[in-house]
VEXFIMAR-595688 format. One line per 10 residues: number of its first residue (from 1); their letters; for each residue y, x, z negated of N, C-alpha, C. Coordinates in steps of 0.05 Angstrom, whole numbers. Last residue first. Example, Ala and Ser with C-alpha at 12.3 -4.5 7.8 and 13.67 -1.06 7.14 Angstrom:
// VEXFIMAR-595688
2 = sa = -45/257/-142/-21/273/-143/1/258/-157 ~ -114/264/-156/-90/246/-156/-66/264/-156
//
This chain:
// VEXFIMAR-595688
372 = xxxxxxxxxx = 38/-172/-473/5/-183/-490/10/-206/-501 ~ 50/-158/-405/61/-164/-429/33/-178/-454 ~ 53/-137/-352/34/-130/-372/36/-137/-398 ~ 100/-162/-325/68/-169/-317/42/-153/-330 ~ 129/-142/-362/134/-169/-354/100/-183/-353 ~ 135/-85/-356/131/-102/-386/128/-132/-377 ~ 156/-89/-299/124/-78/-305/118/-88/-337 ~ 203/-112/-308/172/-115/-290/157/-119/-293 ~ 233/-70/-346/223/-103/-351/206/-116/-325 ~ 208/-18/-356/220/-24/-340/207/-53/-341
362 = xxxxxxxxxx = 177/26/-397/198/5/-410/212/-22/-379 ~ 147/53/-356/139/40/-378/152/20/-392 ~ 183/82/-325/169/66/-316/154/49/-343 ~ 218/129/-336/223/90/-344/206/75/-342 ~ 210/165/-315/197/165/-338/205/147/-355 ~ 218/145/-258/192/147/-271/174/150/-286 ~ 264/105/-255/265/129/-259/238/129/-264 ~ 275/43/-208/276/56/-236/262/75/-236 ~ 278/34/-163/296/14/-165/292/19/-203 ~ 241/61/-119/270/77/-126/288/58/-151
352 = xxxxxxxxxx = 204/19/-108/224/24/-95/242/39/-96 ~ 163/-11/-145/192/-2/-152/216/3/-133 ~ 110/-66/-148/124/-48/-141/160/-34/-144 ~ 58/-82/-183/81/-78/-196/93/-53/-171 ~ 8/-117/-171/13/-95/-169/45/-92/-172 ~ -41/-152/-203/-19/-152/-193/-10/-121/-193 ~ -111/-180/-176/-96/-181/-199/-64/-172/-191 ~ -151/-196/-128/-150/-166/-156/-132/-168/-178 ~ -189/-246/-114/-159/-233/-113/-156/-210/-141 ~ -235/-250/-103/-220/-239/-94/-189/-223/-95
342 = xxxxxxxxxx = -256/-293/-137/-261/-253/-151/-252/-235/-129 ~ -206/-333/-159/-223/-318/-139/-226/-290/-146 ~ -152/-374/-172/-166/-356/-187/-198/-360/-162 ~ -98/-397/-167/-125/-386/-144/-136/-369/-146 ~ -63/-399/-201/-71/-422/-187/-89/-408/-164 ~ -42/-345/-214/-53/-359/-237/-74/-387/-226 ~ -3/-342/-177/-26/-323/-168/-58/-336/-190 ~ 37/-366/-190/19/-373/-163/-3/-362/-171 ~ 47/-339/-244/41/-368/-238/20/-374/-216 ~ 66/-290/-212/46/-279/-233/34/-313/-243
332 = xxxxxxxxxx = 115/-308/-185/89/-301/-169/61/-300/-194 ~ 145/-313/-234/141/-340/-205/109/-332/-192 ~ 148/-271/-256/143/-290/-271/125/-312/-250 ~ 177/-248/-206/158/-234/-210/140/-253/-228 ~ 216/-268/-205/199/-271/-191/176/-268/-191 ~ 243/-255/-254/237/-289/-258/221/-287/-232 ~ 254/-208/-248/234/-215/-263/225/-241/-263 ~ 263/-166/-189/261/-190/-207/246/-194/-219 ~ 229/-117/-174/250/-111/-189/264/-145/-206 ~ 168/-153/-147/190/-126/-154/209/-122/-171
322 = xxxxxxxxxx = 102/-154/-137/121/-158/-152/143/-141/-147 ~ 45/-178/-102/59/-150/-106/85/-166/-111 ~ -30/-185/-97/2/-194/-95/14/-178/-110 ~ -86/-169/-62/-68/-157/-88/-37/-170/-93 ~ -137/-194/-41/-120/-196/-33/-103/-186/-61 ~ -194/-183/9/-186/-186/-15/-149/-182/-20 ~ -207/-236/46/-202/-219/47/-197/-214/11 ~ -215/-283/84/-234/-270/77/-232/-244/60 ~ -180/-331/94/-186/-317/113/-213/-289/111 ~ -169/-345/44/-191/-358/60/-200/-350/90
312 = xxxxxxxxxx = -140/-305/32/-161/-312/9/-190/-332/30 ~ -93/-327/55/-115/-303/60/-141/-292/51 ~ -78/-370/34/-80/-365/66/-110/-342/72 ~ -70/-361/-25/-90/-382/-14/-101/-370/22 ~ -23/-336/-8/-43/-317/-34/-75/-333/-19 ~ 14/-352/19/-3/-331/28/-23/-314/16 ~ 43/-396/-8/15/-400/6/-1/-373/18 ~ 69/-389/-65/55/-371/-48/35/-378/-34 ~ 112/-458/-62/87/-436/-69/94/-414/-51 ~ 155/-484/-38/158/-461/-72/136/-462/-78
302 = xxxxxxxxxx = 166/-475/34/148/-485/11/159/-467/-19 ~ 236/-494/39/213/-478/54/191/-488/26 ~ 287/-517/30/268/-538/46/243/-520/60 ~ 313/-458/19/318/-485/24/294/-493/41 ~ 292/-405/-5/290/-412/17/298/-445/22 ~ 291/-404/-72/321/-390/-49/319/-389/-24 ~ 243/-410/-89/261/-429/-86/290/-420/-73 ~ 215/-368/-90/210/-380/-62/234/-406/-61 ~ 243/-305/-116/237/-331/-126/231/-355/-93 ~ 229/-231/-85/245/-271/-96/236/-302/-102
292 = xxxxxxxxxx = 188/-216/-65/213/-198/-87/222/-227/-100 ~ 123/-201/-49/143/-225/-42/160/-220/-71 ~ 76/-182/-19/86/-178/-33/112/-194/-23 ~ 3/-166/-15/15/-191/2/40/-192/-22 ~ -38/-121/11/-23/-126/-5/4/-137/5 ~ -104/-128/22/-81/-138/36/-64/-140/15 ~ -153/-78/39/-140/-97/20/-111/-108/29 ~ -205/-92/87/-178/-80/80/-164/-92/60 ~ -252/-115/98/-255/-102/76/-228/-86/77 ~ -249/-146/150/-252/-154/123/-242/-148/96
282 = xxxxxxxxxx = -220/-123/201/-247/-108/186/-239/-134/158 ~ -191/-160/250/-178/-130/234/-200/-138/212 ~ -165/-201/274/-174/-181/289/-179/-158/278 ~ -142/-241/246/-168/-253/262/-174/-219/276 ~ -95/-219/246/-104/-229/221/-132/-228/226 ~ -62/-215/283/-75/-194/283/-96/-195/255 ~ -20/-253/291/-49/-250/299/-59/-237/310 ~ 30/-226/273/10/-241/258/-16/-252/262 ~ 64/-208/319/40/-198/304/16/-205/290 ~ 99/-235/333/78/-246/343/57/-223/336
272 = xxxxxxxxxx = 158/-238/304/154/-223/334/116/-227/348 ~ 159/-252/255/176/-267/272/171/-258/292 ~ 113/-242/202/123/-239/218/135/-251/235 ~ 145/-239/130/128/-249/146/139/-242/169 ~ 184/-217/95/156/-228/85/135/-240/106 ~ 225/-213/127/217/-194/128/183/-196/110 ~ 235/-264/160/223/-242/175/220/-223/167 ~ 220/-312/106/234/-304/123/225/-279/137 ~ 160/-358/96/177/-339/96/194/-333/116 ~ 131/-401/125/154/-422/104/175/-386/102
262 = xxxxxxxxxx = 94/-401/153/79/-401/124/108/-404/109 ~ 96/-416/209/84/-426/191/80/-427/168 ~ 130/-373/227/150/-399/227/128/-413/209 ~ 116/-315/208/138/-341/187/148/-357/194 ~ 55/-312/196/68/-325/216/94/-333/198 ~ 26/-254/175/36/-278/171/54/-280/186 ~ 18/-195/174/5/-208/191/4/-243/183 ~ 67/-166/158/53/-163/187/35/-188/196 ~ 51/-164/106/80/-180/114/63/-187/138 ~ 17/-135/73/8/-155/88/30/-176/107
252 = xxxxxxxxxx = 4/-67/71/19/-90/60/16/-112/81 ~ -67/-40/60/-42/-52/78/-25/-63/63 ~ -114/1/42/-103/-25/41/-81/-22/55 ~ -186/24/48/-163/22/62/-143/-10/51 ~ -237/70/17/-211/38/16/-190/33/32 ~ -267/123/46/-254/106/28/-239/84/29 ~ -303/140/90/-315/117/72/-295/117/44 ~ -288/176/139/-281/186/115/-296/165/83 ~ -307/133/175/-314/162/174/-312/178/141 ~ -286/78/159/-314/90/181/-323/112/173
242 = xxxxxxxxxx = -237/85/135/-272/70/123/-290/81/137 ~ -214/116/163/-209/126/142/-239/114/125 ~ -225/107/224/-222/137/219/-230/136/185 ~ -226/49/225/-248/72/228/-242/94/222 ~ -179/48/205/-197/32/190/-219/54/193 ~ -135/64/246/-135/72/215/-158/66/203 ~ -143/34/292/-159/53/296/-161/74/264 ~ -141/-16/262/-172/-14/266/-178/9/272 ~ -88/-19/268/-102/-23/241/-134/-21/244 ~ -76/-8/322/-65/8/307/-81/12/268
232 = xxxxxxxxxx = -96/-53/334/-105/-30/349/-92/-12/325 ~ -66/-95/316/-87/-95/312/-104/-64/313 ~ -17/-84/334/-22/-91/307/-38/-84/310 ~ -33/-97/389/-23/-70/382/-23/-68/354 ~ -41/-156/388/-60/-132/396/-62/-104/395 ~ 3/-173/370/-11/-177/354/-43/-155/352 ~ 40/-170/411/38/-152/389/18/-143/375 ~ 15/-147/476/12/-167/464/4/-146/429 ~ 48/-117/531/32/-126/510/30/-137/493 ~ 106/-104/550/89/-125/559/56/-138/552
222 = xxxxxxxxxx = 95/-40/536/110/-47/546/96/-73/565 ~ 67/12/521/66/-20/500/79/-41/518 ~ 73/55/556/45/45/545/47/14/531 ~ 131/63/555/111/54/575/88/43/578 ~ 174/26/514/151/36/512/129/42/542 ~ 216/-6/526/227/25/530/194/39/532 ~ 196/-54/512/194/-54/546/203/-26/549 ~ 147/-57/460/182/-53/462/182/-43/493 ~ 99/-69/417/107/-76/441/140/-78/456 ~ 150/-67/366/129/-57/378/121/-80/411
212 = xxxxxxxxxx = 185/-54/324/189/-50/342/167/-41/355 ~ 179/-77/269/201/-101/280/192/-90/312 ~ 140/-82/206/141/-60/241/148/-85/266 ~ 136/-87/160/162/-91/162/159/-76/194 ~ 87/-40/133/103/-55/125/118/-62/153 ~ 44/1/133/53/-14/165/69/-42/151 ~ 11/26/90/37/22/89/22/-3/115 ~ -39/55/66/-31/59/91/2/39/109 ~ -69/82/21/-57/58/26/-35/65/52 ~ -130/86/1/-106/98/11/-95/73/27
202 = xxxxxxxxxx = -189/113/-46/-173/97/-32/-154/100/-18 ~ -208/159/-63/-229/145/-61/-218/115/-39 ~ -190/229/-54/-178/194/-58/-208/186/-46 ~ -178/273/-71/-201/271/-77/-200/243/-77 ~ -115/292/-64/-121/270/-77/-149/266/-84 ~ -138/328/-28/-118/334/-39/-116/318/-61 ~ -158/293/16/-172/314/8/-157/327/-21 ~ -127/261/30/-150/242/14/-170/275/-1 ~ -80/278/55/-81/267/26/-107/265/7 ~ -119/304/95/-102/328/78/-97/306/47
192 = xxxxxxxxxx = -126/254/118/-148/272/121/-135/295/96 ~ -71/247/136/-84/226/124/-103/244/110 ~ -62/291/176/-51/281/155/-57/272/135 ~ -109/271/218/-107/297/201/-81/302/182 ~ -77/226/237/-112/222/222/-109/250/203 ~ -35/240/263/-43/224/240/-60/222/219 ~ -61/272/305/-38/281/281/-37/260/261 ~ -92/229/327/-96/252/323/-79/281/314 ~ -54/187/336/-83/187/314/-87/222/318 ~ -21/212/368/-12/195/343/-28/198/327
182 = xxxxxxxxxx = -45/215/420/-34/249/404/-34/232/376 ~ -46/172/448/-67/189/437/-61/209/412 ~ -10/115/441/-11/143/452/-26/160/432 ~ -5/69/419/-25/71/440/-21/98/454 ~ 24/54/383/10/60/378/-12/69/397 ~ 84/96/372/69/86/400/43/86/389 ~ 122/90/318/111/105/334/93/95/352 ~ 183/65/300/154/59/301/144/76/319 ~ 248/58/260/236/69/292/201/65/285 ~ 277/3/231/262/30/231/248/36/245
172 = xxxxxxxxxx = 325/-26/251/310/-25/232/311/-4/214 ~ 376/-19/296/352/-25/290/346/-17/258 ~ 430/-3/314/413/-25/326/392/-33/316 ~ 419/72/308/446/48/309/427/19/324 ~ 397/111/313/377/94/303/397/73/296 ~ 414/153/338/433/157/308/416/133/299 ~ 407/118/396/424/146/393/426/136/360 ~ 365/81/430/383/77/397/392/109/385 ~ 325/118/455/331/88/456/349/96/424 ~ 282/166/469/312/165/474/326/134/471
162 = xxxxxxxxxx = 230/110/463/234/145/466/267/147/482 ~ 214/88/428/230/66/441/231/97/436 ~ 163/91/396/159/68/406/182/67/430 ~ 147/167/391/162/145/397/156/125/408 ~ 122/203/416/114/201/404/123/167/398 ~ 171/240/437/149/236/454/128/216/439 ~ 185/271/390/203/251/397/179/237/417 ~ 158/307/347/141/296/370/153/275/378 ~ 198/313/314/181/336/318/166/332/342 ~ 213/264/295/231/282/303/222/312/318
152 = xxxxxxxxxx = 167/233/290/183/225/307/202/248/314 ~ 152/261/239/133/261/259/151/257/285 ~ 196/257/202/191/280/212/171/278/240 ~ 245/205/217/236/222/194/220/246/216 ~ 319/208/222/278/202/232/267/216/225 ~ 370/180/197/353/193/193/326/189/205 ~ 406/127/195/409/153/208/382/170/221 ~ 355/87/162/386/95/166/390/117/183 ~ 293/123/171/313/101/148/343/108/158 ~ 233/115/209/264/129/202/279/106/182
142 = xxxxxxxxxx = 186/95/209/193/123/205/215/133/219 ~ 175/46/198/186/52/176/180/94/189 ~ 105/41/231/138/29/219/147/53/205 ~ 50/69/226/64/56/248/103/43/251 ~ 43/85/156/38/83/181/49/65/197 ~ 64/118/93/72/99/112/68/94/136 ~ 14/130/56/25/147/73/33/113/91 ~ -4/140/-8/-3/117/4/21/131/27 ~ -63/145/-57/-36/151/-43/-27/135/-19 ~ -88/128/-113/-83/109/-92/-56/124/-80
132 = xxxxxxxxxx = -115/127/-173/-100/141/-156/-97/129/-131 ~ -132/88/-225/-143/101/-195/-119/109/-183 ~ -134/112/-295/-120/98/-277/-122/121/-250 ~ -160/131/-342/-171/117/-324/-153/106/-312 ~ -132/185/-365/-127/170/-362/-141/138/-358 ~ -160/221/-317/-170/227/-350/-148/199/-364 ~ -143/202/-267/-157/193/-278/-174/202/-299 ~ -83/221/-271/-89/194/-277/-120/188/-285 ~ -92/279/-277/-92/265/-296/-90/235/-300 ~ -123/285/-220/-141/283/-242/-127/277/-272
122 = xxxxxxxxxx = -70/272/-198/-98/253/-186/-114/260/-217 ~ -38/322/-211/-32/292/-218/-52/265/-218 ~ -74/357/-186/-59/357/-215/-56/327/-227 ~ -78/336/-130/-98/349/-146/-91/348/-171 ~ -9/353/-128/-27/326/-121/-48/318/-141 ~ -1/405/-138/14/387/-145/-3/363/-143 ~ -45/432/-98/-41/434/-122/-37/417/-149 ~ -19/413/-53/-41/405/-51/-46/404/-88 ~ 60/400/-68/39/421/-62/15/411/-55 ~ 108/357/-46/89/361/-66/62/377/-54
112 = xxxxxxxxxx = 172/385/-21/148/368/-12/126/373/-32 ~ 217/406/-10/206/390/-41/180/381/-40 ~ 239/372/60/243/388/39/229/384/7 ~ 183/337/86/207/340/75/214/365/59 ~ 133/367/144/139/355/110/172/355/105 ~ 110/383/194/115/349/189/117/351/152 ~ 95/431/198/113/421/204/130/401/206 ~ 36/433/170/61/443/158/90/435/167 ~ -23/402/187/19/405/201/42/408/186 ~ -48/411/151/-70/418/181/-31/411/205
102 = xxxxxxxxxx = -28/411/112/-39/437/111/-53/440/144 ~ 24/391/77/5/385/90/-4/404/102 ~ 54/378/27/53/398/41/28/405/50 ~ 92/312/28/74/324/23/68/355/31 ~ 123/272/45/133/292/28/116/297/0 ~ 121/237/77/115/263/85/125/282/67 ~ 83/188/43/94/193/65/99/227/78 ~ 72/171/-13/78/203/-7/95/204/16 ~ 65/130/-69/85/131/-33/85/156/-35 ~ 11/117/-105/32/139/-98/47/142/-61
92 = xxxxxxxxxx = -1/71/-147/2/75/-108/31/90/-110 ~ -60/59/-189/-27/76/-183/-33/70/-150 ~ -79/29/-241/-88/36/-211/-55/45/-204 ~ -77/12/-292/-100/18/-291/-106/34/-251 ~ -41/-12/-345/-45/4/-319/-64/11/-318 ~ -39/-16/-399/-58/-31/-387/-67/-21/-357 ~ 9/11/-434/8/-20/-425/-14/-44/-412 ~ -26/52/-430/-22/36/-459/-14/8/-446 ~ -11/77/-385/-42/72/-391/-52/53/-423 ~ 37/85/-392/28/71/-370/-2/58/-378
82 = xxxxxxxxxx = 44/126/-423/53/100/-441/46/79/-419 ~ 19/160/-401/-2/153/-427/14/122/-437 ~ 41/176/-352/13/163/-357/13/155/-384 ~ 90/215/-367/91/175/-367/59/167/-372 ~ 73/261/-338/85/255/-365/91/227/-380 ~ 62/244/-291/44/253/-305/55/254/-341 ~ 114/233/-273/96/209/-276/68/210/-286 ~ 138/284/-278/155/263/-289/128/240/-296 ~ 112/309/-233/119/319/-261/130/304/-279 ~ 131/278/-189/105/279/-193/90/288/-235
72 = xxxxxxxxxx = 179/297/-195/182/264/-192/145/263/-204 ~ 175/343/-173/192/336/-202/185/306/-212 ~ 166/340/-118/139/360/-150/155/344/-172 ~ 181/288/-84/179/311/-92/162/315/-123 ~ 177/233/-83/194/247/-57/192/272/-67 ~ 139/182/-98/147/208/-101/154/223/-76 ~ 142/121/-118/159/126/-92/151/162/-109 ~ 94/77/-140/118/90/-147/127/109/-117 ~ 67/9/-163/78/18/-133/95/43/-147 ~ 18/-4/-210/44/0/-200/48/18/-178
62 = xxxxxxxxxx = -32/-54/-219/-25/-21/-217/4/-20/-210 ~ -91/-70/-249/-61/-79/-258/-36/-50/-245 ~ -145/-114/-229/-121/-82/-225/-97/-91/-226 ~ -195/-126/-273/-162/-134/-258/-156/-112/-255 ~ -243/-103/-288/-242/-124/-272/-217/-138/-254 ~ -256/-49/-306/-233/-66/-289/-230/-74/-273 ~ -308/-31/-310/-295/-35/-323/-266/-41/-318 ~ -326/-25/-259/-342/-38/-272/-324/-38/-302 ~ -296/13/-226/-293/-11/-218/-310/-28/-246 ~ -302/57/-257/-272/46/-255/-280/19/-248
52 = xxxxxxxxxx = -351/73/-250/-354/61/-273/-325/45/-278 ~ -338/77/-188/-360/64/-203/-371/51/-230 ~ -308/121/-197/-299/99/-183/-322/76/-186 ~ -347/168/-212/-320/152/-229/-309/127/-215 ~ -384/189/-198/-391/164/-217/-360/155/-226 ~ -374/236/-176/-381/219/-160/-384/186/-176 ~ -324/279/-198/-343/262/-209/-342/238/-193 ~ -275/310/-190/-303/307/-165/-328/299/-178 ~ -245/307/-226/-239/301/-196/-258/290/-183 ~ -274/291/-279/-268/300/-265/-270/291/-237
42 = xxxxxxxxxx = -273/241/-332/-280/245/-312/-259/271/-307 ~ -275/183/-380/-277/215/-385/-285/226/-349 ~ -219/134/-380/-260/150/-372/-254/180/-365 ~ -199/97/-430/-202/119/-410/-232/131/-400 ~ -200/39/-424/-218/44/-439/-208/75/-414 ~ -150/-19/-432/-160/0/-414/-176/24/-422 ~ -152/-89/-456/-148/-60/-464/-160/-37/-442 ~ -113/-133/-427/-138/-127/-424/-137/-100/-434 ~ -57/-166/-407/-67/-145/-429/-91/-133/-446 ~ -70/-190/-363/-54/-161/-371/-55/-140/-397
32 = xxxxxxxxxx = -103/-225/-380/-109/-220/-349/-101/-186/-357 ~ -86/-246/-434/-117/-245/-418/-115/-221/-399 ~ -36/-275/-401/-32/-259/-420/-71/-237/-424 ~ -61/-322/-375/-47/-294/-360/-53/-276/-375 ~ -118/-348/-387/-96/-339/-396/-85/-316/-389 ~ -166/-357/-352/-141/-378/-361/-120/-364/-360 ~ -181/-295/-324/-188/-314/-349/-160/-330/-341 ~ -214/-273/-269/-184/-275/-276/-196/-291/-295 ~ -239/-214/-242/-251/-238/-262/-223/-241/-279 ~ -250/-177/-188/-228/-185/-206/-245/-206/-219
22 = xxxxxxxxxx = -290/-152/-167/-264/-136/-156/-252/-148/-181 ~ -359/-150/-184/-330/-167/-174/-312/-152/-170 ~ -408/-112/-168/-382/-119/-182/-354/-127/-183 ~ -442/-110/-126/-449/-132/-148/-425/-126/-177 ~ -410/-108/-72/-429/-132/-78/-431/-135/-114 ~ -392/-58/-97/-368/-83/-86/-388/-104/-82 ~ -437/-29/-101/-415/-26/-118/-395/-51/-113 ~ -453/-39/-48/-470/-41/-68/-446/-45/-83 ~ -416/-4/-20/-415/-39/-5/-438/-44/-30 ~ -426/46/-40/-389/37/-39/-397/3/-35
12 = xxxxxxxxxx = -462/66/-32/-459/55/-58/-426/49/-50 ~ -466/68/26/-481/48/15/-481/42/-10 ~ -427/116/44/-421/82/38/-444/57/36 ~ -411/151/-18/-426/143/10/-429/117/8 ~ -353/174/-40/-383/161/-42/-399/151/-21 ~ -309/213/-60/-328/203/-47/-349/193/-46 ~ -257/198/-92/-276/199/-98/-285/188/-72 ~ -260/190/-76/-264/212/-60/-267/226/-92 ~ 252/-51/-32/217/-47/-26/219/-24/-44 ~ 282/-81/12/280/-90/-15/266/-74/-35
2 = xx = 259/-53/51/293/-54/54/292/-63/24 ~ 210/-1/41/218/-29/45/248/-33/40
//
C-alpha cells in the first residue's frame, strides 16, 4: 500500500463459525485488548487447533507484517513472545513473492523464505497461540515504482496494459488480466505452495488499491465492466481457496466502496466503478476495511467510519485496520467501539515497513490498540 490447514473440512469449518462467534466486543475497549491470550499447545498438523483458536478468541487482535526475506522471518519468531504478551493473537504475513515456491521457482525475489523457513515460523506462532495468516498480493500492486515484480515480468503476456507505460512511468501499480486463463492457473498453484507450507487454515489475498482494470490496452478487459472483473477475479480466488482448498479467504476492502458515496478518497475507496462488486462476491470473505488518518482531514466528508456499519450490513465479517498514526488509529479503535456485532472481529494493526520487527512490540500502534 502507498501508505500501507490447518485443514478442516468444511462442515466443521461452517459448524465452528455457526456456533462460535467470531468476536464478543465488551463496553470497554481496554476489555477488548487486553484480554489475556492462553497459548495452545499444538502442532502444525493438529486438526483441533483452529477450533480451539477460534473458541478462545473471541477478538482478533492481529498485526499486518511485511516479510521480504528468512532474516525478517527470523526476527518475528524471535518477537512472538513479547507479541503474544501484548495479546496478539493472529498474524498477516505479506509474502507476495518472496517466497520459494515450489510448483514456479521462477516467480521468487532474491532471499526468498524457504518452505522450511515458513513451516518454522507457522508452528511457532502457533505454540504461541497466534493464527498465522499469509497473505499473497492478488490482481494489483504487482509492480512498485520502476520495478515489476515477478509474475508480470516472466509472463509480460499476462498483463492488464501489455507493453503500455515503458519503466511503469504514469501509473500506480501494473495489474494482471483477470480474464486470462494462464493467471489462475499460476496463481492458484502459488497460493496452493503458501497454504501448504504454512499448513494455513487462512490467507489473505491482498487486491488492495487495483486503479488498472478494465483498461482499453487490455484485449480481454477492454470495455467491461469493473466491478465485474472485480468480481470475477474475487470469486475465481474464493473457489479455488474456500471451495477447494476450504480455508478463509480475506481481502482488503478499499475496492469495494464507492468514494463518491462513503465520503473517502480514491485510495480508501473506489473511484473507477469497482465497488459493485460488493453485491457479487461469497459472504464468507473477510473484509479488511483499513483507513491510516484521522477522517477529520477530509473537509465536509463524514468523521465516522461508515464502512465499518456499510458492510456489516451488507453481510459480512469485517476486521478494521490501523496504521502508523496513533490518534487514528485511537479514532478508528472509537468507531469501531460504536458497532458492536459478532461480526466485526476486532483490530488489525498494520506496518508497512514503517517499523523493524523486533520493534514490533514496543511500536506505539500496536501498544495503542493493545493497551490494558
Amino acid at each position: 500500500m502507498n501508505l500501507c490447514t490447518l485443514k478442516i473440512n468444511s462442515v466443521s469449518l461452517r459448524l465452528g463459525l455457526a456456533l462460535i462467534p467470531a468476536v464478543l466486543f465488551f463496553a470497554n475497549r481496554t476489555a477488548i485488548f487486553a484480554a489475556e491470550v492462553k497459548p495452545i499447545s499444538s502442532t502444525s498438523n493438529s486438526s483441533n487447533w483452529l477450533q480451539r483458536w477460534q473458541a478462545e478468541n473471541k477478538v482478533w487482535r492481529g498485526v499486518h507484517v511485511m516479510l521480504g526475506n528468512s532474516n525478517a522471518a527470523s526476527g518475528l519468531i524471535d518477537t512472538l513472545p513479547k507479541l503474544a504478551d501484548l495479546g496478539i493473537n493472529a498474524l498477516v504475513l505479506e509474502i507476495n513473492y518472496s517466497f520459494a515456491f515450489e510448483s514456479h521457482p521462477e516467480l521468487h525475489n532474491g532471499g526468498a523464505l524457504s518452505k522450511e523457513e515458513a513451516t518454522r515460523l507457522a508452528r511457532a506462532c502457533r505454540e504461541r497461540g497466534i493464527r498465522p495468516i499469509p497473505l499473497f498480493n492478488c490482481l494489483g500492486h504487482q509492480s512498485w515504482s520502476s520495478r515489476t515484480g515477478p509474475l508480470l515480468t516472466k509472463y509480460p503476456e499476462l498483463d492488464e496494459t501489455p507493453g503500455q507505460f515503458p519503466e511503469n512511468k504514469g501509473i500506480y501499480c501494473r495489474s494482471w488480466c483477470p480474464q486470462n486463463p494462464k493467471v489462475n492457473e499460476i496463481v492458484f498453484a502459488l497460493l496452493d505452495d503458501l497454504v501448504a507450507a504454512f499448513d494455513a487454515d487462512a490467507i489473505h489475498v491482498g487486491m488492495d488499491e487495483v486503479f488498472l482494470i478494465a483498461s482499453p490496452h487490455c484485449s480481454r478487459c477492454k470495455d467491461g465492466d469493473p466491478a465485474k472483473l472485480f468480481a470475477k477475479a474475487v470469486n475465481d480466488l474464493h473457489s479455488h481457496l474456500v471451495g477447494e482448498r476450504k480455508v478463509e479467504m480475506l481481502v482488503w476492502a478499499d475496492r469495494l466502496l464507492d468514494a463518491k458515496t462513503m465520503g473517502y478518497g480514491r485510495w480508501e475507496a473506489a473511484a473507477n466503478g469497482t465497488h459493485g462488486a460488493i453485491d457479487l462476491i461469497p459472504k464468507d470473505i473477510i473484509l479488511c476495511d483499513w483507513h491510516y488518518e484521522e477522517l477529520v482531514k477530509y473537509p465536509g466528508k463524514p468523521t465516522d467510519y461508515d464502512s465499518i456499519p456499510f458492510f456489516l450490513e451488507k453481510g459480512f465479517r469485517v476486521w478494521p485496520c490501523g496504521w502508523k498514526n496513533v490518534q487514528a488509529t485511537e479514532a478508528l479503535l472509537d468507531a469501531e467501539q460504536k458497532h458492536k456485532h459478532e461480526r466485526l472481529l476486532g483490530h488489525l494493526c498494520t506496518t508497512w515497513g514503517a517499523v523493524k520487527v523486533r520493534d514490533l512490540a514496543e511500536w506505539p500502534p500496536i501498544r495503542s490498540a493493545t493497551k490494558k
